[in-house]
PyMOL commands that place a pseudoatom at each C-alpha (Angstrom):
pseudoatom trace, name=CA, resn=UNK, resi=1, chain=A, elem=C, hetatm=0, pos=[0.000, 0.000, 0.000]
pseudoatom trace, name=CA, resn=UNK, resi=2, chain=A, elem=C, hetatm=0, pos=[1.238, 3.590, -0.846]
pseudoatom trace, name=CA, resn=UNK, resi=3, chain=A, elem=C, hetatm=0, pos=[1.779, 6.241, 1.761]
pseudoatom trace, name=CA, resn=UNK, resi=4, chain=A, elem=C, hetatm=0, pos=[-0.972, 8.435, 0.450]
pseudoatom trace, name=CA, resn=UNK, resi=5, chain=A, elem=C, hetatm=0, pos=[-3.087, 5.493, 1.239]
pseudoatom trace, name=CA, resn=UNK, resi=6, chain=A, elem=C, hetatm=0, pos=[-1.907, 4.459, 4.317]
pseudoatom trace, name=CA, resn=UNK, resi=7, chain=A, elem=C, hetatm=0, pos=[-2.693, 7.935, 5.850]
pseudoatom trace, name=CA, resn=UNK, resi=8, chain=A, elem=C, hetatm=0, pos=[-6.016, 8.170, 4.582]
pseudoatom trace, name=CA, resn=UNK, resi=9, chain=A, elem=C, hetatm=0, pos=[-6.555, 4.848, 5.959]
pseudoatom trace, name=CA, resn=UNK, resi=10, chain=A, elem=C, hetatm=0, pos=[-5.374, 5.993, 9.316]
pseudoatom trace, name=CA, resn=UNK, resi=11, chain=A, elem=C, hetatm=0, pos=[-7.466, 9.647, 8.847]
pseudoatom trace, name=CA, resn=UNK, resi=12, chain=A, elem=C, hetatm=0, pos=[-10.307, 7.104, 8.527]
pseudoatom trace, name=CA, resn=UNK, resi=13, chain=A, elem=C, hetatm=0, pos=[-9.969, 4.643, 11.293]
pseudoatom trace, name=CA, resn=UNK, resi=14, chain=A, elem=C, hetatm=0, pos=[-9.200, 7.787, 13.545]
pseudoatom trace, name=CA, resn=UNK, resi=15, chain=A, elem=C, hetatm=0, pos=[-13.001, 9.385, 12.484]
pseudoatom trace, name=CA, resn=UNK, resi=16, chain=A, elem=C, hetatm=0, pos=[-14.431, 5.811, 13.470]
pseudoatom trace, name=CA, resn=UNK, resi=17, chain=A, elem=C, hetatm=0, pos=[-13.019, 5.697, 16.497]
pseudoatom trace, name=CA, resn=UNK, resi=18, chain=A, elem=C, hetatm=0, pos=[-15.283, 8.642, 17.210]
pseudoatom trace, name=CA, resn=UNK, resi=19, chain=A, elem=C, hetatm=0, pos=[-18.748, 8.012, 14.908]
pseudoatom trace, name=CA, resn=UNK, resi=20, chain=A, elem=C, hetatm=0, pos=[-20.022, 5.825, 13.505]
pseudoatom trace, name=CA, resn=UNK, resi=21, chain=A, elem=C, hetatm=0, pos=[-18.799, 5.997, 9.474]
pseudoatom trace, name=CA, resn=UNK, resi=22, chain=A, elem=C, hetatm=0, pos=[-21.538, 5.237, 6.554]
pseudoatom trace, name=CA, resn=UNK, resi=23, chain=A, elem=C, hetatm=0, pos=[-19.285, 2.830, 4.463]
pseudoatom trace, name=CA, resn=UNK, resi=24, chain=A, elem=C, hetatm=0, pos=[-19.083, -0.353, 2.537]
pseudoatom trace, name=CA, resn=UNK, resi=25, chain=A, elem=C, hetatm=0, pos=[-15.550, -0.909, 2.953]
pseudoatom trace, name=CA, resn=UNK, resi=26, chain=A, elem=C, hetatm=0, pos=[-12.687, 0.667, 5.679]
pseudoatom trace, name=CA, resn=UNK, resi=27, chain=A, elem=C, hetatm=0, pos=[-9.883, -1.463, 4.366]
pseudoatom trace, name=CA, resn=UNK, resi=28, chain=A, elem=C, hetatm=0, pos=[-8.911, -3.050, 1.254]
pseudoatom trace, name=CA, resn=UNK, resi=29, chain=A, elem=C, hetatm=0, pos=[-5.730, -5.045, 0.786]
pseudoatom trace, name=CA, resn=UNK, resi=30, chain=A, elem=C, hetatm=0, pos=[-5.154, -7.134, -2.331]
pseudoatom trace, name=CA, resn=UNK, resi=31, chain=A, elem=C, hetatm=0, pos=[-8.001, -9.885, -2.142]
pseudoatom trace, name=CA, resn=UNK, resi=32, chain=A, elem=C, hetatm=0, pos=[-8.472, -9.049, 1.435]
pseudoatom trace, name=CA, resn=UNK, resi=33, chain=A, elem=C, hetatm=0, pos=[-11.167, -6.276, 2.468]
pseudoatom trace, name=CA, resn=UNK, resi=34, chain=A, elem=C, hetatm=0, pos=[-12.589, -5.351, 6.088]
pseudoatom trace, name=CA, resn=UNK, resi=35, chain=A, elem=C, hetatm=0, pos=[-16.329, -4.242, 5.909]
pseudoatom trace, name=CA, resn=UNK, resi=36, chain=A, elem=C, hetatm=0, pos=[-17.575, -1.366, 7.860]
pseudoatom trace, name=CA, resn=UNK, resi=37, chain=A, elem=C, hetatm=0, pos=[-20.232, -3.941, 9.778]
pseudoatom trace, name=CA, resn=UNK, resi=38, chain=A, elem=C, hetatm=0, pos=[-17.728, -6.145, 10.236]
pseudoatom trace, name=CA, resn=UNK, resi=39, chain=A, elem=C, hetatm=0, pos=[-14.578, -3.398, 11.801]
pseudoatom trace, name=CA, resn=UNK, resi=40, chain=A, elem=C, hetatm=0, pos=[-17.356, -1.974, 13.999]
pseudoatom trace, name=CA, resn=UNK, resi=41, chain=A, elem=C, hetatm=0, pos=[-17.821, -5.768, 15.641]
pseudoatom trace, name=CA, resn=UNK, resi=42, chain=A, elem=C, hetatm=0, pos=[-13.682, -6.235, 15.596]
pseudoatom trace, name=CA, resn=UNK, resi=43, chain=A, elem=C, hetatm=0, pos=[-13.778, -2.980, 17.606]
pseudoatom trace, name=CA, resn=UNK, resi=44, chain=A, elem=C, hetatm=0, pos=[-16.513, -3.339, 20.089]
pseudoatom trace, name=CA, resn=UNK, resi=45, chain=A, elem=C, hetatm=0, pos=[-14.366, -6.502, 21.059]
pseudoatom trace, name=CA, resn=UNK, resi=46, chain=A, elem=C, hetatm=0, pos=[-11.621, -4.883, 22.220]
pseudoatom trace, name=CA, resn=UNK, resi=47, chain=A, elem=C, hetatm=0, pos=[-11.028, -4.298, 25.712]
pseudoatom trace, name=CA, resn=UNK, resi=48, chain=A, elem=C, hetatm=0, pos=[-12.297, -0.638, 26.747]
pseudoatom trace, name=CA, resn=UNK, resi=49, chain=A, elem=C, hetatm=0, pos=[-8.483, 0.360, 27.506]
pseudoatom trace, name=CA, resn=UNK, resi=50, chain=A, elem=C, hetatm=0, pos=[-7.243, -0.388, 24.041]
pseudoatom trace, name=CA, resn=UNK, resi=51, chain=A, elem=C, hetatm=0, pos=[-9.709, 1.488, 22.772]
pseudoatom trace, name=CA, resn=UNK, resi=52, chain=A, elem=C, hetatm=0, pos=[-8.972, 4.114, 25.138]
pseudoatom trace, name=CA, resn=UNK, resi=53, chain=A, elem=C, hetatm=0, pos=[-5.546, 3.882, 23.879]
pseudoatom trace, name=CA, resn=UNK, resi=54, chain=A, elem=C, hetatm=0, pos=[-5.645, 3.755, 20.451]
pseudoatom trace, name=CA, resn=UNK, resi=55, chain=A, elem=C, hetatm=0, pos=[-7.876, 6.823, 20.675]
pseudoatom trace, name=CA, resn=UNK, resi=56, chain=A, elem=C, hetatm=0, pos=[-4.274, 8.725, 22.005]
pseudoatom trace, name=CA, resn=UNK, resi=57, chain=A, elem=C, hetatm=0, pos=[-1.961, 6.766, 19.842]
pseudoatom trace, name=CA, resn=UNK, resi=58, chain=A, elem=C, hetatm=0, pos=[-0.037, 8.232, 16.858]
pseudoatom trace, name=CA, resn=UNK, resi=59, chain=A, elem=C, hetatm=0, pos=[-1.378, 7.209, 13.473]
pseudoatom trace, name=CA, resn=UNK, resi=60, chain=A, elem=C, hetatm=0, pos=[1.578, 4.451, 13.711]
pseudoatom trace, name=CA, resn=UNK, resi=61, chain=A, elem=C, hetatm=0, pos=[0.231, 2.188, 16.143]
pseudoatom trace, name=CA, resn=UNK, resi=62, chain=A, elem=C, hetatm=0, pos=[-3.216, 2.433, 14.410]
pseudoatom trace, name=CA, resn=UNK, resi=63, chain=A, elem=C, hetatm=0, pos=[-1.585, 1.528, 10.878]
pseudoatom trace, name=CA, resn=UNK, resi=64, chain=A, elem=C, hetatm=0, pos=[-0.127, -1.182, 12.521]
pseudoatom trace, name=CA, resn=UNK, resi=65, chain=A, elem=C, hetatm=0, pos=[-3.821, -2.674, 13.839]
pseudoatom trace, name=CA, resn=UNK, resi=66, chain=A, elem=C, hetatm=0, pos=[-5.616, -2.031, 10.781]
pseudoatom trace, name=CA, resn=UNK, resi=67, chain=A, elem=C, hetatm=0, pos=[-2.161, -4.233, 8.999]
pseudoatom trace, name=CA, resn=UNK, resi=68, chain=A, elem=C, hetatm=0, pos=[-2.770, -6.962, 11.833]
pseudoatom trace, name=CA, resn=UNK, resi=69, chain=A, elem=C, hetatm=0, pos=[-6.511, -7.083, 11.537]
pseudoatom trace, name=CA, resn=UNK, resi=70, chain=A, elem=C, hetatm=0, pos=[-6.363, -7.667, 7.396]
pseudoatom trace, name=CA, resn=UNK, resi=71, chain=A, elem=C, hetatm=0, pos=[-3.175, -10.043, 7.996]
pseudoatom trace, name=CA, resn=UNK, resi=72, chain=A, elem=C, hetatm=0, pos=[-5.210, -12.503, 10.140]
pseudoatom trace, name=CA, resn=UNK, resi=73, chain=A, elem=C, hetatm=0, pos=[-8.211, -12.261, 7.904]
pseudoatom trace, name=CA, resn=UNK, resi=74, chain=A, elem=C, hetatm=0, pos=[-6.033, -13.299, 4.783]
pseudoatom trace, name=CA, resn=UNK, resi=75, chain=A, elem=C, hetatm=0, pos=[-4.030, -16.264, 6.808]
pseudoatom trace, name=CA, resn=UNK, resi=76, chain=A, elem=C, hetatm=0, pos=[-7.734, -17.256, 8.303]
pseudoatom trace, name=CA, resn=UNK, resi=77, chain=A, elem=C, hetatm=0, pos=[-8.571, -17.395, 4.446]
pseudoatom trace, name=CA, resn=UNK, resi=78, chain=A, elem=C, hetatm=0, pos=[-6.185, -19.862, 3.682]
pseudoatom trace, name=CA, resn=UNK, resi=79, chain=A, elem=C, hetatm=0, pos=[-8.111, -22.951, 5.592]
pseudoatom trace, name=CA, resn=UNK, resi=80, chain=A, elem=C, hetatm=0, pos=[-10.965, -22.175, 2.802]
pseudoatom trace, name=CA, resn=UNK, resi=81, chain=A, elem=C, hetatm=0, pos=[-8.615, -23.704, 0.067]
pseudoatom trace, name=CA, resn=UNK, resi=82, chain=A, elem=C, hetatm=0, pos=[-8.861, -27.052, 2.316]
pseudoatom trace, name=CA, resn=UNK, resi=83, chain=A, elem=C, hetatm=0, pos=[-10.295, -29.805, 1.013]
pseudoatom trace, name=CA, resn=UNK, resi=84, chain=A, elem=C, hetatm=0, pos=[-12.212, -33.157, 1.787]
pseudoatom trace, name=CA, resn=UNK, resi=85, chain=A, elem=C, hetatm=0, pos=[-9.656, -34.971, -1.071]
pseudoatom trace, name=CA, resn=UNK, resi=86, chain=A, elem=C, hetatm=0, pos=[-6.607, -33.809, -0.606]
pseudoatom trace, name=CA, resn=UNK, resi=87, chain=A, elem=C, hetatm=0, pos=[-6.400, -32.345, 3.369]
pseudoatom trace, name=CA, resn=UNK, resi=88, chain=A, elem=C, hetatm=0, pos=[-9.142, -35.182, 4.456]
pseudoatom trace, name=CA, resn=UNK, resi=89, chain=A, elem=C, hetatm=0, pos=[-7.816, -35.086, 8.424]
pseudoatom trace, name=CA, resn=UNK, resi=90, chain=A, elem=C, hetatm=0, pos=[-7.203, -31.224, 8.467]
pseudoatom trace, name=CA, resn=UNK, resi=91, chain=A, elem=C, hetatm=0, pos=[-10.241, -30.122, 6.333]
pseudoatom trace, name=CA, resn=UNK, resi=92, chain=A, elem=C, hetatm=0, pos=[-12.537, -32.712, 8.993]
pseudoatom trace, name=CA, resn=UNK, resi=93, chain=A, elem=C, hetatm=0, pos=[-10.603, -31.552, 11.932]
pseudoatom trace, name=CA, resn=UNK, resi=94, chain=A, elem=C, hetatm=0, pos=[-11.577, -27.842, 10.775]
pseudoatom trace, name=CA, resn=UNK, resi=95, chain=A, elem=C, hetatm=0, pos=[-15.081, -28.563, 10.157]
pseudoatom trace, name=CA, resn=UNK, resi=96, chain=A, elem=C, hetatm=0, pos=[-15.502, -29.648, 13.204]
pseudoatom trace, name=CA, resn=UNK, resi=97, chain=A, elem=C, hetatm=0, pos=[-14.105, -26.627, 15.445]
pseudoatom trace, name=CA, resn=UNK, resi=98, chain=A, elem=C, hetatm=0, pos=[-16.233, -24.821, 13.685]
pseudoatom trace, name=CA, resn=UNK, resi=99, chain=A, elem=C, hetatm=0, pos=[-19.378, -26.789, 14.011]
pseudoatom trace, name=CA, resn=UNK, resi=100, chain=A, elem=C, hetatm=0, pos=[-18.594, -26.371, 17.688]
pseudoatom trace, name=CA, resn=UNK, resi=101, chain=A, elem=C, hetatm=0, pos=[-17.982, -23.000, 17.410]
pseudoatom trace, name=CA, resn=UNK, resi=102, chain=A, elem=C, hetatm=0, pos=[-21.347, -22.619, 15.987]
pseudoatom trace, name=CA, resn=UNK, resi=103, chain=A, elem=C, hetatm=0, pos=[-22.844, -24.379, 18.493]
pseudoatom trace, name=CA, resn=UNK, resi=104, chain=A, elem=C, hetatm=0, pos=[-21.467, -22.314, 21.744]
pseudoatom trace, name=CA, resn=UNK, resi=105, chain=A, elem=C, hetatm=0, pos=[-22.704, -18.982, 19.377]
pseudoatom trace, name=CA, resn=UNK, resi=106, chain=A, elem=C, hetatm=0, pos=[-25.885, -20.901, 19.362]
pseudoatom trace, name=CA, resn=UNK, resi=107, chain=A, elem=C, hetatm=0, pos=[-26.448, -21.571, 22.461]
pseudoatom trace, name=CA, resn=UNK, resi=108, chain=A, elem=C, hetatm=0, pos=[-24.689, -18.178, 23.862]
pseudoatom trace, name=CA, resn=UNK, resi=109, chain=A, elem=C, hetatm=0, pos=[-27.878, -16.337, 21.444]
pseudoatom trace, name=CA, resn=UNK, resi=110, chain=A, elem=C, hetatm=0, pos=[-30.573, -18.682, 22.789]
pseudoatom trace, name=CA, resn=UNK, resi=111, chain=A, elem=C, hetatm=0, pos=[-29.777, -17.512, 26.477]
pseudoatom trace, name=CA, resn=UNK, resi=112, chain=A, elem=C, hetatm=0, pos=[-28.929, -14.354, 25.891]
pseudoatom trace, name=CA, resn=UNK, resi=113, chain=A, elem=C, hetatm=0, pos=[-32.554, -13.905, 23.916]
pseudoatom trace, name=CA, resn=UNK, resi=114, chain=A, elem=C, hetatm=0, pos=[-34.341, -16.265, 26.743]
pseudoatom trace, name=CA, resn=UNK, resi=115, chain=A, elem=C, hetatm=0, pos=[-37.189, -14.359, 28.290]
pseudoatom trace, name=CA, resn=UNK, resi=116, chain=A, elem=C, hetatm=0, pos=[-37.911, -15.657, 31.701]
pseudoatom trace, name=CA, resn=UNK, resi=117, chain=A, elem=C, hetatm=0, pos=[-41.101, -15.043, 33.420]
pseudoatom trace, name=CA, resn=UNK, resi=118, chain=A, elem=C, hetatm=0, pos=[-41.638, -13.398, 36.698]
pseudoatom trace, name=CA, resn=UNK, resi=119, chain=A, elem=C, hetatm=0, pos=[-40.984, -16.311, 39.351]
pseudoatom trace, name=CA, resn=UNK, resi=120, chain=A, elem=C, hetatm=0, pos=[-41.469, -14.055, 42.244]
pseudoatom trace, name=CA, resn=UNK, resi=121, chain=A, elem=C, hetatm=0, pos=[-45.203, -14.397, 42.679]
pseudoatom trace, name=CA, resn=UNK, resi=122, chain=A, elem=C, hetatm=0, pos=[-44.053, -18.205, 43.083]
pseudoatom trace, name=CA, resn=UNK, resi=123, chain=A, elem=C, hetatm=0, pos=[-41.261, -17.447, 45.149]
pseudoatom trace, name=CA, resn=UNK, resi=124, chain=A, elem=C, hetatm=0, pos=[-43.100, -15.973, 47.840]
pseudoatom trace, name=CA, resn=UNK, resi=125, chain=A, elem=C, hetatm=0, pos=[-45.726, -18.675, 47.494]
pseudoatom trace, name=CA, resn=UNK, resi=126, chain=A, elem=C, hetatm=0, pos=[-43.132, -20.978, 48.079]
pseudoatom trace, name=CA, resn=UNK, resi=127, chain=A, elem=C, hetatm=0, pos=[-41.621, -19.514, 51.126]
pseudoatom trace, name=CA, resn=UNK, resi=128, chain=A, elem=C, hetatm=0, pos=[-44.631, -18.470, 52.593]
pseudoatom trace, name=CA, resn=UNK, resi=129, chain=A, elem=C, hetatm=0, pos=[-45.357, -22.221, 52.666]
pseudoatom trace, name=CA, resn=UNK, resi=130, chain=A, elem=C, hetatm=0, pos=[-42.163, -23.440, 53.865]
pseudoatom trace, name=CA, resn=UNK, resi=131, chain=A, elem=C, hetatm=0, pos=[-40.899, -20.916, 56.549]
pseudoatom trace, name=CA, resn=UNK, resi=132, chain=A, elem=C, hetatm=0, pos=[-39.535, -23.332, 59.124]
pseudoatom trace, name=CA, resn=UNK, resi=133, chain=A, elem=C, hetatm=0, pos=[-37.569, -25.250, 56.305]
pseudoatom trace, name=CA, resn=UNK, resi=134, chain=A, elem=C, hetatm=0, pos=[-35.995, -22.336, 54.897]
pseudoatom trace, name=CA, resn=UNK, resi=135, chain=A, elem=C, hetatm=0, pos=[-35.238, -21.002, 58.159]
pseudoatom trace, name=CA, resn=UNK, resi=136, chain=A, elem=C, hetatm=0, pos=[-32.462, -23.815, 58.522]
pseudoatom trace, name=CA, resn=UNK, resi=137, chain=A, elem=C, hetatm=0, pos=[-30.979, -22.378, 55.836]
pseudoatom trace, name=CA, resn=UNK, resi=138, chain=A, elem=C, hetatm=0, pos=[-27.763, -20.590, 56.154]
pseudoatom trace, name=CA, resn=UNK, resi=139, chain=A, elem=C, hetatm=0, pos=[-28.065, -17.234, 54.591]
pseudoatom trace, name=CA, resn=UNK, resi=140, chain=A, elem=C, hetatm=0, pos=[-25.679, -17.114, 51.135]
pseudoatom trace, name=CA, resn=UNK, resi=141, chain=A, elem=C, hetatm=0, pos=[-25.012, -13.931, 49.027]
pseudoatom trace, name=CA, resn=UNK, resi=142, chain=A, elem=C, hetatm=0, pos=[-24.215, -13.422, 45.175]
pseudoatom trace, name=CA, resn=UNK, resi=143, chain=A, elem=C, hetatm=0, pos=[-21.337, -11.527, 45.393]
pseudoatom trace, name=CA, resn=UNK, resi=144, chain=A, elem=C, hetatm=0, pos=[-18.522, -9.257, 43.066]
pseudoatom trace, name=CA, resn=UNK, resi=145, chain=A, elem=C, hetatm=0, pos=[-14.716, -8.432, 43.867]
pseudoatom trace, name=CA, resn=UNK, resi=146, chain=A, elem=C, hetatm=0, pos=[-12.020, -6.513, 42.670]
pseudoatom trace, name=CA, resn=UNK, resi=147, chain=A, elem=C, hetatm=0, pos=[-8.808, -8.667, 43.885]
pseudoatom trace, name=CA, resn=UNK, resi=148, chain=A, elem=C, hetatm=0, pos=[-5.682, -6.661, 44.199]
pseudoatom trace, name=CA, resn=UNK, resi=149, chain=A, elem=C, hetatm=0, pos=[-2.861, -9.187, 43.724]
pseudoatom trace, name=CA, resn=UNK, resi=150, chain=A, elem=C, hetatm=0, pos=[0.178, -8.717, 45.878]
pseudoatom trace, name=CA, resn=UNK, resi=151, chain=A, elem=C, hetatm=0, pos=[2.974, -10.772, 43.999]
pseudoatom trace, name=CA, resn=UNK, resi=152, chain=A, elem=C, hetatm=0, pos=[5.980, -11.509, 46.089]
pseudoatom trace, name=CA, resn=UNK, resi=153, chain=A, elem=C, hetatm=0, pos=[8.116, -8.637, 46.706]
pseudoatom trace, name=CA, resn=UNK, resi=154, chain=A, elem=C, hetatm=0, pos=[5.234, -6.103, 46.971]
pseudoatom trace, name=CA, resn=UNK, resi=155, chain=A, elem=C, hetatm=0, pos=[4.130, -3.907, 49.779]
pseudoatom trace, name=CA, resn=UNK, resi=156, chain=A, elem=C, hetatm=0, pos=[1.369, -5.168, 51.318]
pseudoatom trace, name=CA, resn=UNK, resi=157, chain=A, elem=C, hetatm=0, pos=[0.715, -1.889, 52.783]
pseudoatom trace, name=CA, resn=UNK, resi=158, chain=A, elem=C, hetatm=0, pos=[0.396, -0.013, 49.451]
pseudoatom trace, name=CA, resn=UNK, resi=159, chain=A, elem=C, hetatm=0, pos=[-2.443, -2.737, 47.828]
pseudoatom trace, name=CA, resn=UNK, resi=160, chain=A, elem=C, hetatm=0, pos=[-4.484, -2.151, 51.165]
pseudoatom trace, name=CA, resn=UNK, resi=161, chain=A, elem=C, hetatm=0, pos=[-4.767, 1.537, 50.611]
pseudoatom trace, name=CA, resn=UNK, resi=162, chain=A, elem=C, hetatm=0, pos=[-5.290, 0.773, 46.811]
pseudoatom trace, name=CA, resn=UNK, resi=163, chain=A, elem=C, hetatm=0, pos=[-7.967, -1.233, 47.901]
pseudoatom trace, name=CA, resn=UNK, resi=164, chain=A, elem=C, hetatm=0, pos=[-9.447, 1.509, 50.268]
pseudoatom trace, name=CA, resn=UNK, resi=165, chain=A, elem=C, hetatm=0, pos=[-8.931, 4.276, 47.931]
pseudoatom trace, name=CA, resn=UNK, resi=166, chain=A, elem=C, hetatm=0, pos=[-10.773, 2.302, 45.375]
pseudoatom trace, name=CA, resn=UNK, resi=167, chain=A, elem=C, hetatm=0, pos=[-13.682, 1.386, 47.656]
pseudoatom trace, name=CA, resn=UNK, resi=168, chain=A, elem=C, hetatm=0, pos=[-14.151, 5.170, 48.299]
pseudoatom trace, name=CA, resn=UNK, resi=169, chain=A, elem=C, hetatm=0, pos=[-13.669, 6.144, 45.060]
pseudoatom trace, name=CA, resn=UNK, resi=170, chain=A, elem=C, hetatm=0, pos=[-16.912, 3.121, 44.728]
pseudoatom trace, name=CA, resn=UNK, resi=171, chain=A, elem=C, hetatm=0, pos=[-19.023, 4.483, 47.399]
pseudoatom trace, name=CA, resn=UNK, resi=172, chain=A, elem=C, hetatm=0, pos=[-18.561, 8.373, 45.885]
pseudoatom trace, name=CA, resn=UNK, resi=173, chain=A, elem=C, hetatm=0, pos=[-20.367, 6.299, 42.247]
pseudoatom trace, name=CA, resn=UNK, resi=174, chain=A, elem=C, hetatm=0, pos=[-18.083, 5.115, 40.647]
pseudoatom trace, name=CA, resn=UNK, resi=175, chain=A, elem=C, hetatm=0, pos=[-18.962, 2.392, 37.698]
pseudoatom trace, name=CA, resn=UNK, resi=176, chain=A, elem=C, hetatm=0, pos=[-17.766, -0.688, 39.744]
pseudoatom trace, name=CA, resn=UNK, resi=177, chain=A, elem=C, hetatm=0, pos=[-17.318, -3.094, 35.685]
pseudoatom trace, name=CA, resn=UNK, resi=178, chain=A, elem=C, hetatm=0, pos=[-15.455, -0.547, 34.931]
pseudoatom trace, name=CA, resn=UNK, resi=179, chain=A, elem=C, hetatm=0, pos=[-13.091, -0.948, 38.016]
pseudoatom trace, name=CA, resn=UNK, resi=180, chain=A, elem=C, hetatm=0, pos=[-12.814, -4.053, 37.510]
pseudoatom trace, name=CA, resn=UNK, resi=181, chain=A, elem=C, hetatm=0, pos=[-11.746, -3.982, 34.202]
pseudoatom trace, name=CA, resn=UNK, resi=182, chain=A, elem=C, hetatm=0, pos=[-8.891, -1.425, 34.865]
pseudoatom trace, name=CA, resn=UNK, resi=183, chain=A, elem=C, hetatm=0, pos=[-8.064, -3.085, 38.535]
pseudoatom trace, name=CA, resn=UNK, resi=184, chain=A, elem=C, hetatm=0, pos=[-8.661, -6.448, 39.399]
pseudoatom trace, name=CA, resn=UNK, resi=185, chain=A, elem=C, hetatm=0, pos=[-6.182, -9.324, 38.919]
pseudoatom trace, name=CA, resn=UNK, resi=186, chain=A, elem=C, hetatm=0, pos=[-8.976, -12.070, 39.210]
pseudoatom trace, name=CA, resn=UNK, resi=187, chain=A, elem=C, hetatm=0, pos=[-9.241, -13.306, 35.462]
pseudoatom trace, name=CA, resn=UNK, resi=188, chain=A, elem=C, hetatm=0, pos=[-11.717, -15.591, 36.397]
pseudoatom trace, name=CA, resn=UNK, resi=189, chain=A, elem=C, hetatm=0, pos=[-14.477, -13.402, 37.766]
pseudoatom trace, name=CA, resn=UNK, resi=190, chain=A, elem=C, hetatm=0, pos=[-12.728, -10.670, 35.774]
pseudoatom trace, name=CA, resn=UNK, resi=191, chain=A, elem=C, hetatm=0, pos=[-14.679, -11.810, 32.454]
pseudoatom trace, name=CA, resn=UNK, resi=192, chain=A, elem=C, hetatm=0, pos=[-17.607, -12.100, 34.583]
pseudoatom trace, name=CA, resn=UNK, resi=193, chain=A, elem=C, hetatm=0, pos=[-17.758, -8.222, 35.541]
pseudoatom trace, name=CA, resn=UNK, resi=194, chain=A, elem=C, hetatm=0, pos=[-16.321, -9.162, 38.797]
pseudoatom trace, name=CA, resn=UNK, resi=195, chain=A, elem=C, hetatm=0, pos=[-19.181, -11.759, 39.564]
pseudoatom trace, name=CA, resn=UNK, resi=196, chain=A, elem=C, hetatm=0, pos=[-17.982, -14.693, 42.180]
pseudoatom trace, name=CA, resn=UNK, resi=197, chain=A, elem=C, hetatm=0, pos=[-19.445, -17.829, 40.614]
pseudoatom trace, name=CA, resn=UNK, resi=198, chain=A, elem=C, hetatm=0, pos=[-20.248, -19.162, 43.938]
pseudoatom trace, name=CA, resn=UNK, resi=199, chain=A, elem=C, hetatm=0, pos=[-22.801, -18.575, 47.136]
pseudoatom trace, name=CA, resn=UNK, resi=200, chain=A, elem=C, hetatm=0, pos=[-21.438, -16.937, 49.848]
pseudoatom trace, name=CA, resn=UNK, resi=201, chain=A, elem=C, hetatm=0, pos=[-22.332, -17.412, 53.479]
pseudoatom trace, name=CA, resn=UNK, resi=202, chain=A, elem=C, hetatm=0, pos=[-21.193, -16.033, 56.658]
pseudoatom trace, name=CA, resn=UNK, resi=203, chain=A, elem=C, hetatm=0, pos=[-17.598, -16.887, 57.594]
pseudoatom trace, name=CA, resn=UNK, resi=204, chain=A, elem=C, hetatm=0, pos=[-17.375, -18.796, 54.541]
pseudoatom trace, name=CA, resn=UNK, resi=205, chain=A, elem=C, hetatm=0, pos=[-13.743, -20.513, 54.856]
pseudoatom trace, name=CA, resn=UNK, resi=206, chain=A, elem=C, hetatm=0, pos=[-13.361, -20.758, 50.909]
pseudoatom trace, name=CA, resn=UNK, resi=207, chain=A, elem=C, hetatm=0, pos=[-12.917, -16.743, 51.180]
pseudoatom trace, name=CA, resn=UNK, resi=208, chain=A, elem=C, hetatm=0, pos=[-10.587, -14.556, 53.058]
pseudoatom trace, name=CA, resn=UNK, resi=209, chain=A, elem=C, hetatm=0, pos=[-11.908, -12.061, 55.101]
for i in range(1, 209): cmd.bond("trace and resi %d" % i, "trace and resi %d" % (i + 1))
show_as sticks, trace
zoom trace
């Protein structure tokens, strides 16, 4: 690609960054073309702070995502010239990570769509009916973290006042996904928002105080 093109390329990605830009195609390399539908979804994958980043980058580190973002497209391209005949294990072997990749989309759009009805009518029904048995219940809590990590040679002393400076910081309104993005060091409840995929209950030994 020529230099006129590669700046007019980068003039562009910069003004979609911002808006939202009324085009058929952003980038066009060879054979290889990126779709304005199609950068908008590569974008909103991103995490927030690349985003964030790119936004304050020079037009150099944006040339060099738009190159990245056609280069994988063309090397994905190359499993289409795969065949049953000649690549029979590879060309199966494909076919079926992507069958399973449909599937998980599949069932990730079912639940996401899934409208569940009100259960709280029945809820109430239900513990109205069995008080005493619930009552023997210990209490548990869905719950969300931001863990600090402390690796070995850190002060201890400076992640606690992290901690409490974020907590304020928290309680003054600030958006708690967004903390967790930018602060914890959990990445499995990290993906979650911060979520805990468990119950807690009081004095729960699987969690330090």
């Amino acid at each position: 690609m020529n230099e006129t093109f590669r700046f007019w390329l980068t003039a562009y990605f910069c003004l979609f960054l911002v808006t939202s830009v009324a085009a058929s195609t952003v980038v066009e390399d060879e054979n290889v073309s990126i779709g304005a539908a199609e950068f908008k979804v590569l974008l909103s994958k991103m995490p927030s702070d690349v985003i964030a980043q790119l936004r304050k980058a020079d037009p150099a580190e944006r040339w060099t995502l738009l190159n990245d973002l056609v280069k994988n497209k063309r090397i994905a391209a190359e499993a289409l010239k795969l065949s049953p005949d000649k690549d029979a294990a590879d060309y199966w072997e494909l076919e079926l990570l992507i069958q399973t990749a449909r599937l998980n989309f599949m069932e990730k759009r079912y639940l996401r769509e899934l409208k569940m009805p009100d259960f709280s009518k029945l809820a109430r029904e239900r513990y109205d009916a069995n008080k005493e048995t619930i009552a023997k219940i210990p209490e548990g809590r869905r719950s969300s973290h931001i863990l600090l990590l402390c690796k070995e040679g850190c002060d201890t002393t400076d992640k606690i006042n992290e901690g409490r400076e974020i907590r304020e910081r928290l309680v003054s309104g600030a958006n708690f996904e967004a903390f967790v993005e930018k602060y914890s060091g959990d990445p499995g409840s990290r993906k979650n928002k911060g979520k805990i995929d468990a119950w807690i209950k009081r004095l729960d030994g699987r969690f330090v105080r």
